[in-house]
GUTI-208349 format. One record per residue: x, y, z of N, C-alpha, C in turn; residue in three letters. Coordinates in pm, whole numbers, padded with zeros to 5 digits, always signed. Layout:
% GUTI-208349
XYZXYZXYZALA;...
//
This chain:
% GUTI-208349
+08296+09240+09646+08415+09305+09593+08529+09205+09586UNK;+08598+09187+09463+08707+09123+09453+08839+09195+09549UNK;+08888+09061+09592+09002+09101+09672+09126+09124+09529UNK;+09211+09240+09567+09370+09265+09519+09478+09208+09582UNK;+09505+09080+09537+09641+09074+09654+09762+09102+09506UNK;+09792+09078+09427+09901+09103+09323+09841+09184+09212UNK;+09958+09232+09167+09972+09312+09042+09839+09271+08921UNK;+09866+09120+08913+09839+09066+08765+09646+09042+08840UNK;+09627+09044+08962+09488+09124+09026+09426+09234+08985UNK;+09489+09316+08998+09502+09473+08949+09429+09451+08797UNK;+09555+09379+08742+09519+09399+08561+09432+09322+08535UNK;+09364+09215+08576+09273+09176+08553+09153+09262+08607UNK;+09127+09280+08665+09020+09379+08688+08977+09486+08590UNK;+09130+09550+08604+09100+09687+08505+09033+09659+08382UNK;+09104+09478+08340+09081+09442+08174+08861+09427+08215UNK;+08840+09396+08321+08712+09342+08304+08601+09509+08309UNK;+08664+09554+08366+08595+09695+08367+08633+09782+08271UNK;+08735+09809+08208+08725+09784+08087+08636+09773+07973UNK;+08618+09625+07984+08552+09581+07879+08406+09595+07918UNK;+08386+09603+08060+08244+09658+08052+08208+09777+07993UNK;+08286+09839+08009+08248+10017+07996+08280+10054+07842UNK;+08366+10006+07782+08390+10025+07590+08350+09949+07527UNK;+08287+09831+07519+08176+09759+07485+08071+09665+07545UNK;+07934+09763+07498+07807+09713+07554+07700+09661+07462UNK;+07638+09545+07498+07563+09506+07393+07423+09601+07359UNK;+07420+09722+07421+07340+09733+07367+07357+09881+07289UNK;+07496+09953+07288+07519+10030+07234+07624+10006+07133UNK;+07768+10000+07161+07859+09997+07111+07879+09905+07069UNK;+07959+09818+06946+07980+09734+06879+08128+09699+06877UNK;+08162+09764+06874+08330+09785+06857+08386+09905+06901UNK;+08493+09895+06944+08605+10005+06996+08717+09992+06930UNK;+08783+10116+06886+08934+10131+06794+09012+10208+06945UNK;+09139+10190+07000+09226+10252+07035+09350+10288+06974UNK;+09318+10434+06991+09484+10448+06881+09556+10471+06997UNK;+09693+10413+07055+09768+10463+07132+09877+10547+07121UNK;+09858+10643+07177+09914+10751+07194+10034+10781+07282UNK;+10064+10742+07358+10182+10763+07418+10304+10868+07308UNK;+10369+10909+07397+10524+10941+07347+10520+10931+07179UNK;+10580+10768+07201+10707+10691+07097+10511+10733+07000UNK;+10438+10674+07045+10347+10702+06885+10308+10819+06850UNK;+10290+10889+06960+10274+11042+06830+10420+11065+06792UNK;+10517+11058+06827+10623+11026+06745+10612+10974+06591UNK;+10576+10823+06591+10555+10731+06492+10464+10794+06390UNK;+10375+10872+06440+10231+10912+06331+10097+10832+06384UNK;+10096+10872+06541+09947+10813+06581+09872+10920+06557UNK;+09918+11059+06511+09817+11149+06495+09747+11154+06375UNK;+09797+11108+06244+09794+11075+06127+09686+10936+06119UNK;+09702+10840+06212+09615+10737+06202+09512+10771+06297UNK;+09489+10813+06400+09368+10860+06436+09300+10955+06377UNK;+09341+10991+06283+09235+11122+06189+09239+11053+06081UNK;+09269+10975+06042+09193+10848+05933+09107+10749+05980UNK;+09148+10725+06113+09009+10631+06118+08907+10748+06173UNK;+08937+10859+06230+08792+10938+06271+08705+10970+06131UNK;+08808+10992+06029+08749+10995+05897+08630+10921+05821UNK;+08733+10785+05838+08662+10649+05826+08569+10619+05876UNK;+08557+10677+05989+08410+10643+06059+08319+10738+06039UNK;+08360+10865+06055+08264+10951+06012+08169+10952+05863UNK;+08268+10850+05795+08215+10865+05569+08142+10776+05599UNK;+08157+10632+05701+08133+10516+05718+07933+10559+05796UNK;+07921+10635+05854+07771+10666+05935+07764+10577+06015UNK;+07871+10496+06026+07822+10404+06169+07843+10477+06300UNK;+07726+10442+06376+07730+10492+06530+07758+10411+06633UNK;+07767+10300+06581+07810+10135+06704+07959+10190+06714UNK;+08051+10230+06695+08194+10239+06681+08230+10320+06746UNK;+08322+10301+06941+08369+10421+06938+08532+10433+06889UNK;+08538+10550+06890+08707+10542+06867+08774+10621+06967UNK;+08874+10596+07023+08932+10642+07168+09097+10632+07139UNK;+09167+10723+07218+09302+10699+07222+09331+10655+07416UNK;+09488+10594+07407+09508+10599+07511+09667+10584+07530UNK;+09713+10550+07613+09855+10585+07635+09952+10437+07581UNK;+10089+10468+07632+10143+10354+07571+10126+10220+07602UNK;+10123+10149+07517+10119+10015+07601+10216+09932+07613UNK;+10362+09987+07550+10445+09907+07584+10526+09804+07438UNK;+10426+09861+07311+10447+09805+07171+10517+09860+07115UNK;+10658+09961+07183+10716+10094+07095+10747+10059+06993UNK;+10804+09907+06974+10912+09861+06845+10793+09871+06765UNK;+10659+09851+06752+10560+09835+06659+10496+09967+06611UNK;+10501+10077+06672+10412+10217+06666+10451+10247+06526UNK;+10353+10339+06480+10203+10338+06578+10126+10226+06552UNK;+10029+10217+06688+09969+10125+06717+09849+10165+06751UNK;+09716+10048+06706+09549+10019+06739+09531+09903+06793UNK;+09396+09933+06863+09399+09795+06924+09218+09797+06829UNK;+09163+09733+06767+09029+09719+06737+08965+09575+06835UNK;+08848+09598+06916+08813+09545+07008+08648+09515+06955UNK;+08578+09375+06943+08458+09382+06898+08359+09288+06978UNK;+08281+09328+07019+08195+09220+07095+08205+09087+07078UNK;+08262+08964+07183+08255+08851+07143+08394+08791+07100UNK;+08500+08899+07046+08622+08860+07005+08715+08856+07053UNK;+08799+08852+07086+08976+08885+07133+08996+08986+07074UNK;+09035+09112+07170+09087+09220+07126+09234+09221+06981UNK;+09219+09310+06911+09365+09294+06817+09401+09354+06817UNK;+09590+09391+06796+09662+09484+06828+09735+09473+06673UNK;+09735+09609+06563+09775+09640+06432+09865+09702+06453UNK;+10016+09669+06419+10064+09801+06453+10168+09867+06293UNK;+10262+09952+06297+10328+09995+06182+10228+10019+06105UNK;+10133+10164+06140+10039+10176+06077+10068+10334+06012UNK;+10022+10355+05932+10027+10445+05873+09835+10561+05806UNK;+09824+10598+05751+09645+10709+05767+09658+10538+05658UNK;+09661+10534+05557+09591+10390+05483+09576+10270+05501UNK;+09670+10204+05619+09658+10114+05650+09514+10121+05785UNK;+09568+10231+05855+09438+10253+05970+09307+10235+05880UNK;+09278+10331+05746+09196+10321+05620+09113+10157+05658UNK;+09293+10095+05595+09195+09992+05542+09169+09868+05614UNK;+09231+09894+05754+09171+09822+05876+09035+09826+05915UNK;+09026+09966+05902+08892+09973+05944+08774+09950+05833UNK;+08809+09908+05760+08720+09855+05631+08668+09728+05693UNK;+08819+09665+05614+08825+09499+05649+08734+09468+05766UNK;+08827+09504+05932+08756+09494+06014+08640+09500+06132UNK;+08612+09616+06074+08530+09670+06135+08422+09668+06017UNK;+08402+09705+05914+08256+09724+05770+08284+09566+05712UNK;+08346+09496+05728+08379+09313+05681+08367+09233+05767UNK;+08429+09265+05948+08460+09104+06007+08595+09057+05980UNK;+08658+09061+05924+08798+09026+05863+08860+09114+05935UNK;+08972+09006+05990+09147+09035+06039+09235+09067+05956UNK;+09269+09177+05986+09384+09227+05866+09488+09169+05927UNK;+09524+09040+05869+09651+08986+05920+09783+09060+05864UNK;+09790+09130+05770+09897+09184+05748+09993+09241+05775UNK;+09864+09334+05946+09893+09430+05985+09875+09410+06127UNK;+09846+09258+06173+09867+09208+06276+09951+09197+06344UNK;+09988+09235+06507+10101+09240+06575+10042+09060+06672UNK;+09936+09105+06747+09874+09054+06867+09723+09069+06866UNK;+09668+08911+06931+09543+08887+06919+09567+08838+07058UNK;+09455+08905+07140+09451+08867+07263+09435+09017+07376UNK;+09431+08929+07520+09396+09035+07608+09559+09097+07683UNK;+09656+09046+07623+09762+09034+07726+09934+09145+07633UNK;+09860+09263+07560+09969+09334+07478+10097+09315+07524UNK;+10119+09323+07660+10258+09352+07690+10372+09240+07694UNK;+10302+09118+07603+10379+09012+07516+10461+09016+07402UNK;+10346+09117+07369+10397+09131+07202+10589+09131+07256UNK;+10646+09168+07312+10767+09168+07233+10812+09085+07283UNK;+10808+08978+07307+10827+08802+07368+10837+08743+07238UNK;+10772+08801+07130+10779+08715+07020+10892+08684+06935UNK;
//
C-alpha cells in the first residue's frame, strides 16, 4: 500500500485508480466525461451530454464509455469534456456546445484526431488550465 503523506499523494492515486477503472485494455477504449458541476449545467452540459450519448449510440461503438462528473475547476471554460483514450494524455474541450460535443466525438474518438479548436488542456493535471 502506498503511503499518503500530502495532498498532491491523494491526487495522484485517485488519478491512477482512476485510470485503472475507466480504461481497460480489454474492454473500454476510451472514456468521454462531461462535467457537470453547477457552473456547467448552467453552461449547457446537459445539451452536450445528450449529443454525445447520441453520437455514440448512431456510432454502435461499445469500447466508449461516457460518464459525467463534477466540477473540475474549468468554470471560465464550461461546458466542459474531458475525452480520455488508451495510451494518450487525457484532453480537456471546453466552450462546447450539442455540435461541437458532435463533432469531437467524430474527429476524436471515430478519427484519432485532436480537435484543437476546441482544445482547452492536454494532460493529467486540469486544475492548470487557468494558469494559462
Amino acid at each position: 500500500m502506498e503511503k499518503i503523506r500530502t495532498l498532491q499523494d491523494l491526487l495522484d492515486l485517485r488519478e491512477k485508480v482512476q485510470r485503472k477503472t475507466s480504461l481497460r485494455e480489454d474492454g473500454y477504449r476510451a472514456c468521454i466525461t462531461v462535467h457537470m458541476g453547477t457552473c456547467g449545467i448552467a453552461s449547457g452540459a446537459r445539451e452536450v451530454i445528450n449529443a454525445v450519448a447520441d453520437a455514440l449510440a448512431e456510432s454502435g461503438r461499445i469500447d466508449v464509455r461516457l460518464t459525467n462528473s463534477g466540477c473540475i475547476g474549468a468554470c471560465e471554460f464550461e461546458p466542459v469534456m474531458t475525452v480520455e483514450t488508451l495510451g494518450s494524455q487525457p484532453v480537456l474541450y471546453g466552450y462546447l456546445d450539442a455540435e461541437k460535443a458532435r463533432e469531437i466525438f467524430r474527429r476524436h474518438i471515430l478519427e484519432g484526431q485532436v480537435a484543437g479548436e476546441h482544445l482547452v488542456y492536454v494532460g493529467k493535471e486540469p486544475s492548470d488550465v487557468n494558469k494559462r
